[in-house]
PDB file of N, CA, C, O and CB in Angstrom:
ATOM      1  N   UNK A   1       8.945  -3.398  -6.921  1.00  0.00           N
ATOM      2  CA  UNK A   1       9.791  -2.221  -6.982  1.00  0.00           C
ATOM      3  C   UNK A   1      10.138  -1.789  -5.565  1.00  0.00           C
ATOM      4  O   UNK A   1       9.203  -1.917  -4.775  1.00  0.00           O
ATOM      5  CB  UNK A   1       9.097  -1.076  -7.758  1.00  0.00           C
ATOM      6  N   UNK A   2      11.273  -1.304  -5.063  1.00  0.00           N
ATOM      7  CA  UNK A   2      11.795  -1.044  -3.865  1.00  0.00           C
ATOM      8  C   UNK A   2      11.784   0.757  -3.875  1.00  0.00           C
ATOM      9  O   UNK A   2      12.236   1.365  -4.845  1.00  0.00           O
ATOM     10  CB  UNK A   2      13.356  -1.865  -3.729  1.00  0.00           C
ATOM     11  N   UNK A   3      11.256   1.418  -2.763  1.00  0.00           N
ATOM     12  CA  UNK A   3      11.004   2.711  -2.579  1.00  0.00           C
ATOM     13  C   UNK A   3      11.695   2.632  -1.470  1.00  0.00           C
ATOM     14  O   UNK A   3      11.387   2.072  -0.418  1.00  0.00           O
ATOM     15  CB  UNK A   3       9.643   3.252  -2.565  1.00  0.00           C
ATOM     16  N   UNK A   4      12.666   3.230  -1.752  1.00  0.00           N
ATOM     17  CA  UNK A   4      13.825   3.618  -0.827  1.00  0.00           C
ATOM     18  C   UNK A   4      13.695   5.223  -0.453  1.00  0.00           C
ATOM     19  O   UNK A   4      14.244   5.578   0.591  1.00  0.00           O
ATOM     20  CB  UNK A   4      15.336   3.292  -1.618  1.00  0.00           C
ATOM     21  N   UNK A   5      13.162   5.984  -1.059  1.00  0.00           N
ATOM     22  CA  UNK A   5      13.072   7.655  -0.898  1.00  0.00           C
ATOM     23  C   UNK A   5      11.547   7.748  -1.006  1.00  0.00           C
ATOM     24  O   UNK A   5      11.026   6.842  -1.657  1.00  0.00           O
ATOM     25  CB  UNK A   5      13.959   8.703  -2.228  1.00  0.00           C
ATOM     26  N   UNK A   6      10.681   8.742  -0.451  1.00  0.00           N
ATOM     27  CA  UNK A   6       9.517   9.449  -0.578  1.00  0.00           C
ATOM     28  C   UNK A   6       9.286  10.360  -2.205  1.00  0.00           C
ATOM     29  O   UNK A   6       8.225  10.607  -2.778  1.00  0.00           O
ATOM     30  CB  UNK A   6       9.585  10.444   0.752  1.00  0.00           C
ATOM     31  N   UNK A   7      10.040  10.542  -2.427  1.00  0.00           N
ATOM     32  CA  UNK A   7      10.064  10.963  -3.966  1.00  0.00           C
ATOM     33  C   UNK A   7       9.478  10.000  -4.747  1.00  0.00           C
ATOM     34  O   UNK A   7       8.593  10.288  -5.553  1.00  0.00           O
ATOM     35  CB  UNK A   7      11.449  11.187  -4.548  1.00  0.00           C
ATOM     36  N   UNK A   8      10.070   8.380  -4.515  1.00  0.00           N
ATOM     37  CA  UNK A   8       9.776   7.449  -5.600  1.00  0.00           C
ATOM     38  C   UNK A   8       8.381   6.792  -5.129  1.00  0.00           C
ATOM     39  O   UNK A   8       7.687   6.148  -5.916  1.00  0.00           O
ATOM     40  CB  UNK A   8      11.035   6.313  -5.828  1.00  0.00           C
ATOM     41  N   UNK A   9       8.064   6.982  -3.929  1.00  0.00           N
ATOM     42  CA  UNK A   9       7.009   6.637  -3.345  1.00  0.00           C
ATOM     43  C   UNK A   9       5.463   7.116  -4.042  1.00  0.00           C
ATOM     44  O   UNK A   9       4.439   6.480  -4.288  1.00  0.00           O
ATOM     45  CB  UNK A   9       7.269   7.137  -2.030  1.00  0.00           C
ATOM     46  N   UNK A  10       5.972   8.989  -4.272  1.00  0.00           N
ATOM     47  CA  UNK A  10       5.302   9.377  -5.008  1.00  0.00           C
ATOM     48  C   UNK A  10       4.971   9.931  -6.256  1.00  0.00           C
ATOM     49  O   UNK A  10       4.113  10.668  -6.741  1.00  0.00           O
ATOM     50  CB  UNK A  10       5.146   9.643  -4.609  1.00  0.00           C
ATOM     51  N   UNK A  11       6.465   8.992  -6.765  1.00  0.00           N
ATOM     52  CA  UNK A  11       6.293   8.915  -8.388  1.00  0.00           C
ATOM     53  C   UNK A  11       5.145   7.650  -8.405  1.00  0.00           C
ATOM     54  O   UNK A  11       4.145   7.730  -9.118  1.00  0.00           O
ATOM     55  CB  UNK A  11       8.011   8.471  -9.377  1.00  0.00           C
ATOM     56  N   UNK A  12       5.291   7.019  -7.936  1.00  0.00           N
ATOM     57  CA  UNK A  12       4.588   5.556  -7.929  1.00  0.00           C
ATOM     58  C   UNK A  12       3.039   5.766  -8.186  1.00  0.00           C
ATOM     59  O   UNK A  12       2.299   5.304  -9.055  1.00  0.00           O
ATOM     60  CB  UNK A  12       4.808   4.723  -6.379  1.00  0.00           C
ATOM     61  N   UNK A  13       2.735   6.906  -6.778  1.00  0.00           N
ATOM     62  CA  UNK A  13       1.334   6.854  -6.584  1.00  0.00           C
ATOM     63  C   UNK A  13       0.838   7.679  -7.917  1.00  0.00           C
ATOM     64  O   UNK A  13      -0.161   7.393  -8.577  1.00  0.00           O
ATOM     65  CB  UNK A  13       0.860   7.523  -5.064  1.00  0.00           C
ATOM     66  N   UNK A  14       1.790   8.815  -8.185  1.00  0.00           N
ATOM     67  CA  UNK A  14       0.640   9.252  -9.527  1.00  0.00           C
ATOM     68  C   UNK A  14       0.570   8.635 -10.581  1.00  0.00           C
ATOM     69  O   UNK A  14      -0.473   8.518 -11.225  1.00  0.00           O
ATOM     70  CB  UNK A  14       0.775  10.484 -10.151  1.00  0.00           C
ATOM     71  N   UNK A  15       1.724   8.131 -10.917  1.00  0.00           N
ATOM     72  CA  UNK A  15       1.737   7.159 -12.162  1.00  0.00           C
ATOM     73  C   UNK A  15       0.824   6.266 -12.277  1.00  0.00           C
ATOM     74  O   UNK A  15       0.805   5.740 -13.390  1.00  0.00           O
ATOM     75  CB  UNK A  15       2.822   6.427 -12.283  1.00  0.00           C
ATOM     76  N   UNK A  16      -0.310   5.717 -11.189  1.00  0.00           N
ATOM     77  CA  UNK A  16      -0.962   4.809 -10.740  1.00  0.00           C
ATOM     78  C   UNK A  16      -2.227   5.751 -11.125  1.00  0.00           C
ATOM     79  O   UNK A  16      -3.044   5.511 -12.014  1.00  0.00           O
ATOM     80  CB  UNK A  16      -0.605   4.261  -9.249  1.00  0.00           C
ATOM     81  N   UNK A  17      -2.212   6.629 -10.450  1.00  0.00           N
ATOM     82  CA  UNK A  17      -3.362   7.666 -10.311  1.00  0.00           C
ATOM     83  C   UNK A  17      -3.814   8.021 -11.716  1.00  0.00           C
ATOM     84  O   UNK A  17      -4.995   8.082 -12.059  1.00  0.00           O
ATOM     85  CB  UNK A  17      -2.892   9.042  -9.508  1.00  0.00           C
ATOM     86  N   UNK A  18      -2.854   8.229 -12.430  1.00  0.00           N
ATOM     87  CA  UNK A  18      -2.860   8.528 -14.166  1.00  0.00           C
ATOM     88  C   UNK A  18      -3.170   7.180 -15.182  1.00  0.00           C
ATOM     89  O   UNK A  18      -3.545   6.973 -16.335  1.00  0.00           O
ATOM     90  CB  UNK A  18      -1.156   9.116 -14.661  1.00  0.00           C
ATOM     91  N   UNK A  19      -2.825   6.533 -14.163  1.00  0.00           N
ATOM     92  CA  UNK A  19      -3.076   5.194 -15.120  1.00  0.00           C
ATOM     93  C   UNK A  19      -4.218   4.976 -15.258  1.00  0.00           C
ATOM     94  O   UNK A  19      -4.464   4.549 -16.386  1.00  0.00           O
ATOM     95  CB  UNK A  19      -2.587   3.936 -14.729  1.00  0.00           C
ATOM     96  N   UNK A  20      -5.853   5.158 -14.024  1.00  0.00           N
ATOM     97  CA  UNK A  20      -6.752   4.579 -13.616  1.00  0.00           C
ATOM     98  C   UNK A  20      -7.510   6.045 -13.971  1.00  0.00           C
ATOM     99  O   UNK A  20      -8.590   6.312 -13.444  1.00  0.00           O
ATOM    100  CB  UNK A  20      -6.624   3.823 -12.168  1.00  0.00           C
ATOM    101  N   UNK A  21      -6.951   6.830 -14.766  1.00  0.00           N
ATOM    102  CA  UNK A  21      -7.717   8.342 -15.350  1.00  0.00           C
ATOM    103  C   UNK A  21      -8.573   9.311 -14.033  1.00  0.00           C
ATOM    104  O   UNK A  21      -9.681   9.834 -13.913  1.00  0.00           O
ATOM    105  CB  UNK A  21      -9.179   7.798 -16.716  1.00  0.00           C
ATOM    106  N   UNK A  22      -7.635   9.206 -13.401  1.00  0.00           N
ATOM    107  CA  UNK A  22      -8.254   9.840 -12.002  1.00  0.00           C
ATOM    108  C   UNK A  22      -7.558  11.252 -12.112  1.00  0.00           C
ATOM    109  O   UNK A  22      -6.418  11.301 -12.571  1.00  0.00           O
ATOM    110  CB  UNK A  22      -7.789   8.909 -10.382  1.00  0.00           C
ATOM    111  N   UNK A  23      -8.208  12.411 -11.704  1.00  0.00           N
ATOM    112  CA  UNK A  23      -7.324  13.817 -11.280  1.00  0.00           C
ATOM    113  C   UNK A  23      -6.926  13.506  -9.790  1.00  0.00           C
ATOM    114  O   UNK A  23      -7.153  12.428  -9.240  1.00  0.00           O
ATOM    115  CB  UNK A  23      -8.336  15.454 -11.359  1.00  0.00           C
ATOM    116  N   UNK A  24      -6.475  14.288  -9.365  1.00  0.00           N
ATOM    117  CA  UNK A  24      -5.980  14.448  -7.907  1.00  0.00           C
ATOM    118  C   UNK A  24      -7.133  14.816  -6.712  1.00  0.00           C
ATOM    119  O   UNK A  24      -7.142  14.572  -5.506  1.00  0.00           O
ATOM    120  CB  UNK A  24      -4.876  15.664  -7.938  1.00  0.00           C
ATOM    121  N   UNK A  25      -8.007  15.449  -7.515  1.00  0.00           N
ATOM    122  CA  UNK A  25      -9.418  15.711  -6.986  1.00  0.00           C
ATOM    123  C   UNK A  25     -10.058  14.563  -6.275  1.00  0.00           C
ATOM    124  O   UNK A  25     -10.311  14.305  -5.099  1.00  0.00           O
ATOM    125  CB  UNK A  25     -10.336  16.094  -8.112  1.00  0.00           C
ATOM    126  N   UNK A  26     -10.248  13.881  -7.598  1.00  0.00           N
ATOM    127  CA  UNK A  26     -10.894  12.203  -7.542  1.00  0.00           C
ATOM    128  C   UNK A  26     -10.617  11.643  -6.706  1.00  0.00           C
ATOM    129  O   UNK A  26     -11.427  11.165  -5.913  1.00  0.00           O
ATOM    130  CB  UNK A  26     -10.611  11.230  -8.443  1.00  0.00           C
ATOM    131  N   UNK A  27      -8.580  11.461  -6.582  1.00  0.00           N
ATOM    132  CA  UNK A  27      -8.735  10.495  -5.731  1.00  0.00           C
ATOM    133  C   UNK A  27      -8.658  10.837  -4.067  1.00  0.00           C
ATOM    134  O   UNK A  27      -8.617  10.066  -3.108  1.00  0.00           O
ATOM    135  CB  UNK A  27      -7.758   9.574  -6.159  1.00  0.00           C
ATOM    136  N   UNK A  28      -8.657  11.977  -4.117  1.00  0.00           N
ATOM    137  CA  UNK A  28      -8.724  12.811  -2.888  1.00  0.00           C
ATOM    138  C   UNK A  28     -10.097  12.392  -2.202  1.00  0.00           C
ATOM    139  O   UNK A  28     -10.100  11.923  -1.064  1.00  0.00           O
ATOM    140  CB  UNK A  28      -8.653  14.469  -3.244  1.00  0.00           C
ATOM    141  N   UNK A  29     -11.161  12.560  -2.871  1.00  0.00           N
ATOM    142  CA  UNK A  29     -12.511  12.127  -2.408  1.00  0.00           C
ATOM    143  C   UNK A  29     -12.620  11.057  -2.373  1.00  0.00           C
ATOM    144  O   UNK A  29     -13.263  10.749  -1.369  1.00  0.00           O
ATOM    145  CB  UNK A  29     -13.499  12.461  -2.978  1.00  0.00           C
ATOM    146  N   UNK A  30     -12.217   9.887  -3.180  1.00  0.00           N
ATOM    147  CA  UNK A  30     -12.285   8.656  -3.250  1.00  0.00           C
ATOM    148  C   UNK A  30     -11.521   8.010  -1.640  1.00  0.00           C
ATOM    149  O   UNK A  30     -11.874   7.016  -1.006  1.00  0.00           O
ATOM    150  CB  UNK A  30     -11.556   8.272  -4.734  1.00  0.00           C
ATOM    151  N   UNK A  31     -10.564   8.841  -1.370  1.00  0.00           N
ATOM    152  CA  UNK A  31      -9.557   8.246  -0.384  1.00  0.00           C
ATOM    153  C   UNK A  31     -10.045   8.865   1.168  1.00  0.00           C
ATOM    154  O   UNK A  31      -9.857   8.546   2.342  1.00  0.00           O
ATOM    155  CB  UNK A  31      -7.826   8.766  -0.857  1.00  0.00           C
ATOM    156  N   UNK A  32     -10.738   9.873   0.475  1.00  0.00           N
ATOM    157  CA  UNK A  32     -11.367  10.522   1.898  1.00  0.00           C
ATOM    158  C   UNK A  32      -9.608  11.651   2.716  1.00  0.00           C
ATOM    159  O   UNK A  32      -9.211  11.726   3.878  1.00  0.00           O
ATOM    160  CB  UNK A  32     -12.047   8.522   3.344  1.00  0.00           C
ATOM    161  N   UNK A  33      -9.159  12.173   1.657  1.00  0.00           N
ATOM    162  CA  UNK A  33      -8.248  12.708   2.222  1.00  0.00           C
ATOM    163  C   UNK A  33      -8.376  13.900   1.460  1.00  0.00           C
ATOM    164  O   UNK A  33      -9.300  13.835   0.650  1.00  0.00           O
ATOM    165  CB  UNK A  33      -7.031  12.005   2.283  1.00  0.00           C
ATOM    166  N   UNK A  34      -7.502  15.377   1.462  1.00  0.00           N
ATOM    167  CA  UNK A  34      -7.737  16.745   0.981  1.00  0.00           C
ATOM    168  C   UNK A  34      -6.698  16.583  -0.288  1.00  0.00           C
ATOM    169  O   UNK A  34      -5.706  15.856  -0.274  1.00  0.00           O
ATOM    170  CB  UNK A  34      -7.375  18.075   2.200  1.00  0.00           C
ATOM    171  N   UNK A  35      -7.047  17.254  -1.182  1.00  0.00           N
ATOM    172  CA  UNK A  35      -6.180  17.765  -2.509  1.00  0.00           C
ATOM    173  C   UNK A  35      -4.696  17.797  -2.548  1.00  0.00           C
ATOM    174  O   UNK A  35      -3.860  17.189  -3.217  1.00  0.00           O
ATOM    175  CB  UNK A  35      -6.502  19.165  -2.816  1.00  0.00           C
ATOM    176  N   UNK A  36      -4.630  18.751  -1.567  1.00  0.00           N
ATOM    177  CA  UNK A  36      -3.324  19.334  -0.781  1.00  0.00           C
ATOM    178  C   UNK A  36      -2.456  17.765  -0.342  1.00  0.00           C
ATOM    179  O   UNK A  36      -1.350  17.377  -0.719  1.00  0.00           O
ATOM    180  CB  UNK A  36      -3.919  20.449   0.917  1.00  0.00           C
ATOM    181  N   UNK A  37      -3.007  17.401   0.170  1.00  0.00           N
ATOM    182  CA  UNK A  37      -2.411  15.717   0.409  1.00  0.00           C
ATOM    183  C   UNK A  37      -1.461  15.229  -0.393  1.00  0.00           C
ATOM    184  O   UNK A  37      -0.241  15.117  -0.512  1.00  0.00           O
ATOM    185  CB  UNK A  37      -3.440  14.614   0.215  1.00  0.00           C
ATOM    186  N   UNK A  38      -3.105  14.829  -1.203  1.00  0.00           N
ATOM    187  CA  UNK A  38      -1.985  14.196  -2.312  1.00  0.00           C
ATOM    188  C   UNK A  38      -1.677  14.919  -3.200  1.00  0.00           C
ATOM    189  O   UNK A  38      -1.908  14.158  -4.138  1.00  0.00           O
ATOM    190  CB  UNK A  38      -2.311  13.066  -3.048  1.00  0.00           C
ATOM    191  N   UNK A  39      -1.209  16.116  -3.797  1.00  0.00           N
ATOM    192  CA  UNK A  39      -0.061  16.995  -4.507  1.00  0.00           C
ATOM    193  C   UNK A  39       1.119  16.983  -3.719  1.00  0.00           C
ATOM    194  O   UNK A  39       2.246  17.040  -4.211  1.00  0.00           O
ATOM    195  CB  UNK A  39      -0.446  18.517  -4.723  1.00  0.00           C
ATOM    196  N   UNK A  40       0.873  16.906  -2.469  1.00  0.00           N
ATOM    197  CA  UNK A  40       2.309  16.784  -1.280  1.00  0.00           C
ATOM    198  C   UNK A  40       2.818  15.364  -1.452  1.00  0.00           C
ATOM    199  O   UNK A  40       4.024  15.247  -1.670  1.00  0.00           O
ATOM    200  CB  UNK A  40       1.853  16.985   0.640  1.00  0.00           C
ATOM    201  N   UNK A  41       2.010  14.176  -1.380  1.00  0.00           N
ATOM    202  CA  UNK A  41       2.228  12.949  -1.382  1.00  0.00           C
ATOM    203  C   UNK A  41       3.090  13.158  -2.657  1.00  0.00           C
ATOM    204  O   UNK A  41       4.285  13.301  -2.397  1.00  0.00           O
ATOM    205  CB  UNK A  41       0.975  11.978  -1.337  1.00  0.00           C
ATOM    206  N   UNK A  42       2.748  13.213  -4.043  1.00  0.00           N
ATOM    207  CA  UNK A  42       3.126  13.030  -5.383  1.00  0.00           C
ATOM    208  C   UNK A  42       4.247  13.708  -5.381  1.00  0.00           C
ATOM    209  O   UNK A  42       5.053  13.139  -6.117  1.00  0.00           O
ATOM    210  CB  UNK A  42       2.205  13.434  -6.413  1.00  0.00           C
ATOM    211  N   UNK A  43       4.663  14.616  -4.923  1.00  0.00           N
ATOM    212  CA  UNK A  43       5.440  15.496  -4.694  1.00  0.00           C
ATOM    213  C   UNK A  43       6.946  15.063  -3.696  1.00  0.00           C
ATOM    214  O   UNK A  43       7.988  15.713  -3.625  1.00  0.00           O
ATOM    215  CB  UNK A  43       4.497  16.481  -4.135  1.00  0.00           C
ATOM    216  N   UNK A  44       6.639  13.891  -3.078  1.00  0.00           N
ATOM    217  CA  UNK A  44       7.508  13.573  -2.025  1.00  0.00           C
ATOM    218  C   UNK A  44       7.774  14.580  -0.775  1.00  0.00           C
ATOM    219  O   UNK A  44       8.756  14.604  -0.032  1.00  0.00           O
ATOM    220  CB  UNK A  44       8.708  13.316  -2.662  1.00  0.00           C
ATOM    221  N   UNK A  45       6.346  15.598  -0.754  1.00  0.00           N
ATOM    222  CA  UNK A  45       7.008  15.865   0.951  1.00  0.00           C
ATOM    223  C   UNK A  45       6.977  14.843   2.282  1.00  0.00           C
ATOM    224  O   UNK A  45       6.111  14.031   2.607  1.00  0.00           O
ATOM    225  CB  UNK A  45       6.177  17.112   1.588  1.00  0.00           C
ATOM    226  N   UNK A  46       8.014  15.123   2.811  1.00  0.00           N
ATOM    227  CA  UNK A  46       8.733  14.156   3.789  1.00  0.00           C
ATOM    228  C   UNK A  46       7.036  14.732   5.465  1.00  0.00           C
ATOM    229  O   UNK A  46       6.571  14.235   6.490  1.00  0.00           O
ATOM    230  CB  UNK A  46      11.332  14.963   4.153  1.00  0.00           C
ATOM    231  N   UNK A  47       6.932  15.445   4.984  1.00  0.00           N
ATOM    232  CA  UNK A  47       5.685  15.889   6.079  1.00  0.00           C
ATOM    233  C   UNK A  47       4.589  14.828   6.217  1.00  0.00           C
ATOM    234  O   UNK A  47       4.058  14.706   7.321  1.00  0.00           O
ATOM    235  CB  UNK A  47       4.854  17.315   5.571  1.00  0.00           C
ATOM    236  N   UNK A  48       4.203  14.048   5.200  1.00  0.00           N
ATOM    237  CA  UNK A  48       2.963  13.435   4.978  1.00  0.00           C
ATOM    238  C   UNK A  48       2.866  12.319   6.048  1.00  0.00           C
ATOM    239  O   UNK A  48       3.789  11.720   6.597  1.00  0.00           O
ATOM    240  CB  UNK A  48       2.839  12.903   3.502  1.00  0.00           C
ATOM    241  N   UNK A  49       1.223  12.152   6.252  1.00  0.00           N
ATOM    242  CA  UNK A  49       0.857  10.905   7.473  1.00  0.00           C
ATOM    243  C   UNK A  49       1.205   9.912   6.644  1.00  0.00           C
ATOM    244  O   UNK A  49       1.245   9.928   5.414  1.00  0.00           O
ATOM    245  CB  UNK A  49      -0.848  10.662   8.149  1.00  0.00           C
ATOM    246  N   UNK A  50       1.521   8.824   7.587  1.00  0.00           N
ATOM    247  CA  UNK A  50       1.727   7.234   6.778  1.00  0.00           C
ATOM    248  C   UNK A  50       0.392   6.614   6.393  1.00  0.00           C
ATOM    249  O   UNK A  50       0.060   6.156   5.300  1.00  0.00           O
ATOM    250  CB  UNK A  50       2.503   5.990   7.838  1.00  0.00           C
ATOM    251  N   UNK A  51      -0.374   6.706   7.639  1.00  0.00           N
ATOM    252  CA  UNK A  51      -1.789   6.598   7.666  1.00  0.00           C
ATOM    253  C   UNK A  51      -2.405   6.838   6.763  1.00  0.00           C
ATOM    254  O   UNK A  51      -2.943   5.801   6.376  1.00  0.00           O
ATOM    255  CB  UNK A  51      -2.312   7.162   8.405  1.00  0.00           C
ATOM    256  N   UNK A  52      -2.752   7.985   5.928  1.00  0.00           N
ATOM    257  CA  UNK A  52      -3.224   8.588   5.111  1.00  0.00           C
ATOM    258  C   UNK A  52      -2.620   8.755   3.889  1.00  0.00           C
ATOM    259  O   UNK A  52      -3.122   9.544   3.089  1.00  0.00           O
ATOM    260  CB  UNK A  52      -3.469   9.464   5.566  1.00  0.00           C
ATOM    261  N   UNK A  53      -1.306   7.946   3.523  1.00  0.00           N
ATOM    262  CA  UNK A  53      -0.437   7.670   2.994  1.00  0.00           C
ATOM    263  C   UNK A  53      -0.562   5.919   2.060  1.00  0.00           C
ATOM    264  O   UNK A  53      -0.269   5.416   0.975  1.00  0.00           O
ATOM    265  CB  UNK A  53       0.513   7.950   4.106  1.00  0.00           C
ATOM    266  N   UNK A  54      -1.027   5.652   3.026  1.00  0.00           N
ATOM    267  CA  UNK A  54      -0.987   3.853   3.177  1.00  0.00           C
ATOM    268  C   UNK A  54      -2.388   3.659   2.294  1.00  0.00           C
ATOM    269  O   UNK A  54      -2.480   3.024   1.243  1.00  0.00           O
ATOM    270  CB  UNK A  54      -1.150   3.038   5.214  1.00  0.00           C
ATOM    271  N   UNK A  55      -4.097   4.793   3.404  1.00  0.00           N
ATOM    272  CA  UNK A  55      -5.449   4.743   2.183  1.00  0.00           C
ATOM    273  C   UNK A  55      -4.980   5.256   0.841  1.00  0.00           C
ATOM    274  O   UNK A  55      -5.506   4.687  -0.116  1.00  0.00           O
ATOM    275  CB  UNK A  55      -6.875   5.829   2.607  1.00  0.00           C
ATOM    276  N   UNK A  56      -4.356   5.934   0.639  1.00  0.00           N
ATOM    277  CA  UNK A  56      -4.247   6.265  -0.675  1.00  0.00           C
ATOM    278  C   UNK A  56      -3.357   5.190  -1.643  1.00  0.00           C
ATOM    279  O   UNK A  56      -3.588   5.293  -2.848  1.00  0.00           O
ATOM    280  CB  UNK A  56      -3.656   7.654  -0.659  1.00  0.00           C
ATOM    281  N   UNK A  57      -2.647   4.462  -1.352  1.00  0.00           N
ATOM    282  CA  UNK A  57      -1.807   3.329  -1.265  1.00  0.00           C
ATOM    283  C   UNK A  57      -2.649   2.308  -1.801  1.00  0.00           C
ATOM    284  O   UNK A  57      -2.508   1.747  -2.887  1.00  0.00           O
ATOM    285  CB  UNK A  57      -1.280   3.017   0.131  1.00  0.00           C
ATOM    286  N   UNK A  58      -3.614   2.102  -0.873  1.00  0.00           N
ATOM    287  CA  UNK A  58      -4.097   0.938  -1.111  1.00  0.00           C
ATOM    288  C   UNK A  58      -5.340   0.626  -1.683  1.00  0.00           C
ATOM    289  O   UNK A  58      -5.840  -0.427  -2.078  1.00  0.00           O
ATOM    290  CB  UNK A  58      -4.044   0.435  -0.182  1.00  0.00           C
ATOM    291  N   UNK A  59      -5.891   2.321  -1.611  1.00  0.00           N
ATOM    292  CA  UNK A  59      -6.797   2.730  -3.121  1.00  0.00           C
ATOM    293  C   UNK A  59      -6.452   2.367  -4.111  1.00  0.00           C
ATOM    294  O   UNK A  59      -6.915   1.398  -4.713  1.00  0.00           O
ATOM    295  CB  UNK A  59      -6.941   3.985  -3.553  1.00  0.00           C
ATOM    296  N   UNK A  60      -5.212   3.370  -4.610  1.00  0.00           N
ATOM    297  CA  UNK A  60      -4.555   2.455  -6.352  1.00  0.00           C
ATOM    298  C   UNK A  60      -4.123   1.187  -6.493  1.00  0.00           C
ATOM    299  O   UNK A  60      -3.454   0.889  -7.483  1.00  0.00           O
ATOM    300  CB  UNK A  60      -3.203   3.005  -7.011  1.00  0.00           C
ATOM    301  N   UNK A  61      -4.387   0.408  -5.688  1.00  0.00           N
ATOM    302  CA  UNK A  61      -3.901  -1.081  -5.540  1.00  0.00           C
ATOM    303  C   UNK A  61      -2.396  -0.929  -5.281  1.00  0.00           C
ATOM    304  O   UNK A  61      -2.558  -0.548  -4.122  1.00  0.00           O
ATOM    305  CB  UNK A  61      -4.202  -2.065  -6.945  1.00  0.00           C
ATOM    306  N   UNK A  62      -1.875  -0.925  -5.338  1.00  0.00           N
ATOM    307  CA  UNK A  62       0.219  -0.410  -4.655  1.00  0.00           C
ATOM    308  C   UNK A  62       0.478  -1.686  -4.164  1.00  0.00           C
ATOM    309  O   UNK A  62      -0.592  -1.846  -3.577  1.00  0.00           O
ATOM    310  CB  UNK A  62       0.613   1.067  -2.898  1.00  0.00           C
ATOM    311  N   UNK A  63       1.036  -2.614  -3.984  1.00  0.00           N
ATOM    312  CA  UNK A  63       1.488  -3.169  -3.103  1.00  0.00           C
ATOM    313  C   UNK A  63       2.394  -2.947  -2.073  1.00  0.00           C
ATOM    314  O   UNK A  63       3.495  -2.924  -2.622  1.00  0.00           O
ATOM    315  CB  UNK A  63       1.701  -3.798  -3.510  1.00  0.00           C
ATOM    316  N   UNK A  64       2.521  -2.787  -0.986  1.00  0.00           N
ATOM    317  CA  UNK A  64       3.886  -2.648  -0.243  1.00  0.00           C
ATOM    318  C   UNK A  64       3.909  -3.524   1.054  1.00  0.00           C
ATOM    319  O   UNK A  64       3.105  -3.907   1.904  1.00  0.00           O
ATOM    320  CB  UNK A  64       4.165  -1.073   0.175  1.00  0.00           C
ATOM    321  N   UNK A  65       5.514  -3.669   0.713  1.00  0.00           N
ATOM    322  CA  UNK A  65       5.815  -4.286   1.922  1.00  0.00           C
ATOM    323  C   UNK A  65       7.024  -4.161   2.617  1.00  0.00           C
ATOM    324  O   UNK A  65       7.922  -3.622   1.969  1.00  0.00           O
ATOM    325  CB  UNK A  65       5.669  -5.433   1.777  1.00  0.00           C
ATOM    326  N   UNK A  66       7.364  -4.603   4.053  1.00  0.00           N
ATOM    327  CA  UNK A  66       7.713  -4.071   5.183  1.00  0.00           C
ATOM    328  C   UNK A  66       8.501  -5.120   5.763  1.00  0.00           C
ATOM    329  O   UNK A  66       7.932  -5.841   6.582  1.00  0.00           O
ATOM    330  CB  UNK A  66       6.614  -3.602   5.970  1.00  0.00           C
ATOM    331  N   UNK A  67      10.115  -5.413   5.397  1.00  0.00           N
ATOM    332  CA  UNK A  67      10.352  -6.468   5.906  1.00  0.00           C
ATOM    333  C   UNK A  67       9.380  -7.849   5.735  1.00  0.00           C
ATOM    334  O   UNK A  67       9.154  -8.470   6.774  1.00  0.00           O
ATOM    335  CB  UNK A  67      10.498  -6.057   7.077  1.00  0.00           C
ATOM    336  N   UNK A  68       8.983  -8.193   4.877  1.00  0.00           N
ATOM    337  CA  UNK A  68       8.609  -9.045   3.864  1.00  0.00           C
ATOM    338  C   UNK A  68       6.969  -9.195   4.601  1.00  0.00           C
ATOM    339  O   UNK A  68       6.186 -10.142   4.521  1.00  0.00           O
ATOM    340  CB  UNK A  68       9.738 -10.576   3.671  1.00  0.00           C
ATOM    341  N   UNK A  69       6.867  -8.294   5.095  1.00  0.00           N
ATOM    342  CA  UNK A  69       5.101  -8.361   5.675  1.00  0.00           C
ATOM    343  C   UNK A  69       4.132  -7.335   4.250  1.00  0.00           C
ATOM    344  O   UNK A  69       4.296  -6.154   3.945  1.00  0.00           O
ATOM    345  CB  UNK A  69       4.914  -7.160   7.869  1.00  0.00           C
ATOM    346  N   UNK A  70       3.510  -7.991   3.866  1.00  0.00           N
ATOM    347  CA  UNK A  70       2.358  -6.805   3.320  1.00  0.00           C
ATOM    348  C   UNK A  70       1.754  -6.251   3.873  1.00  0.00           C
ATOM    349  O   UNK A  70       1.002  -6.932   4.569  1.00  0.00           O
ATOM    350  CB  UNK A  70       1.472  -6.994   2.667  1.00  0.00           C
ATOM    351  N   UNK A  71       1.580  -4.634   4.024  1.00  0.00           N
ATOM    352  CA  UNK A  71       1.268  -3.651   4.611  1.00  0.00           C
ATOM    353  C   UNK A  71      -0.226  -3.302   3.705  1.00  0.00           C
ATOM    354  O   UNK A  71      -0.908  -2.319   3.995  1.00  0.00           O
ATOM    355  CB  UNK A  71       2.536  -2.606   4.642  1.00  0.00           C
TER     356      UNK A  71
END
């Protein structure tokens, strides 16, 4: 799937998040990042670290890639 906008980025991640019966809580601790995060992440604010963007990413398994590199 191609994520062209931060919106779809974080349709992606909750749909993922919901899939694997996690709250936002969960995977907040799981990812080692705050609540607030990821409701912003899911949410598509354009504010969010990539960094902290990418652990949460690659927590739900996500694939992405970058000019045909996996990230």
């Amino acid at each position: 799937m191609t994520v062209n906008k931060i919106e779809k980025l974080g349709e992606m991640i909750k749909q993922a998040r919901k899939e694997q019966g996690l709250t936002q809580e969960q995977l907040a601790a799981t990812t080692g990042v705050g609540v607030r995060f990821i409701r912003e992440l899911e949410q598509g604010k354009e504010s969010c670290h990539i960094g902290k963007a990418l652990k949460v990413v690659a927590m739900l398994g996500i694939d992405i890639e970058a000019n045909g590199i996996k990230l």
